[in-house]
N, C-alpha and C positions, 0 to 999 in steps of 0.2 A: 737270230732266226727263230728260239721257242716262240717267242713272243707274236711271230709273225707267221706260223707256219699254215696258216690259212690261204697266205696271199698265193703262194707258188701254187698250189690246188687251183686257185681261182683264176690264175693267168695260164693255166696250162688249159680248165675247162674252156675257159672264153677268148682268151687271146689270139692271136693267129702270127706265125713269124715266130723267128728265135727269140730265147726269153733271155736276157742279161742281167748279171748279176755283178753290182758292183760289192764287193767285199772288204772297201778299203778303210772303213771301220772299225771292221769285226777285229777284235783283240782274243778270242777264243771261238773255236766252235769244237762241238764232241764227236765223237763217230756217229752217234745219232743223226746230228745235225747235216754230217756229211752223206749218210746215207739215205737220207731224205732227199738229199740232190741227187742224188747219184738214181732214185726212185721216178724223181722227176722229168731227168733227161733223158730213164728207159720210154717213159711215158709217150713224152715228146716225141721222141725218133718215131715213134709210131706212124706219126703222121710229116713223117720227116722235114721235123724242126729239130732245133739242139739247144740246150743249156750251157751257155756261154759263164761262164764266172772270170769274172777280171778282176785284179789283185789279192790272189786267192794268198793268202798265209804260207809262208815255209812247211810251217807246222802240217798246215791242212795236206797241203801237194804231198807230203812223205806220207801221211798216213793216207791218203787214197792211194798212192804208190803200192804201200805195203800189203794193200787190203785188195791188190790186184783191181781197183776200180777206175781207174784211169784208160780204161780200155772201154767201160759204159757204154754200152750204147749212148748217142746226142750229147755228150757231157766234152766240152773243149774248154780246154783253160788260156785264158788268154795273158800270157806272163809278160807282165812289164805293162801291160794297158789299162788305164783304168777311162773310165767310162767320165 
C-alpha cells in the first residue's frame, strides 16, 4: 500500500461506485496503512460509496477490531471473497 498510496486518493477523487480492494497479497500492512483505508471509506461514504477490502489479513481484521474501526463509516470487509 506505501508504495501506492496515491492510487486510493485518485479512485476516490475520480472514480464513481464502490472501490475494491483485493488484499490477497499483502503479507503485512501497519496501522498506518490501515487507517488510510479506514480515511478513505469515511471519504467515500460521503457520497454514499463504500470501501470494500476482500481477503483482508487475520492480522489486519483484529487490529481494526481493536482500534474500534470496523464500524468506519463505507469500510465492509468481505471475508472469504477475494476478487
Amino acid at each position: 500500500m506505501a508504495g501506492n498510496a496515491r492510487t486510493p486518493r485518485k479512485a476516490v477523487q475520480f472514480g464513481s461506485g464502490d472501490l475494491h480492494v483485493d488484499l490477497t497479497d499483502v503479507t503485512f500492512i501497519d496501522v498506518a496503512g490501515i487507517r488510510m483505508m479506514t480515511t478513505v471509506a469515511k471519504t467515500l461514504s460521503r457520497d454514499g460509496r463504500r470501501l470494500l477490502l476482500h481477503a483482508t489479513l487475520p492480522g489486519a481484521r483484529k487490529v481494526i477490531h481493536l482500534m474500534g474501526w470496523e464500524s468506519a463509516p463505507g469500510l465492509m470487509h468481505c471475508i472469504g471473497a477475494t476478487l
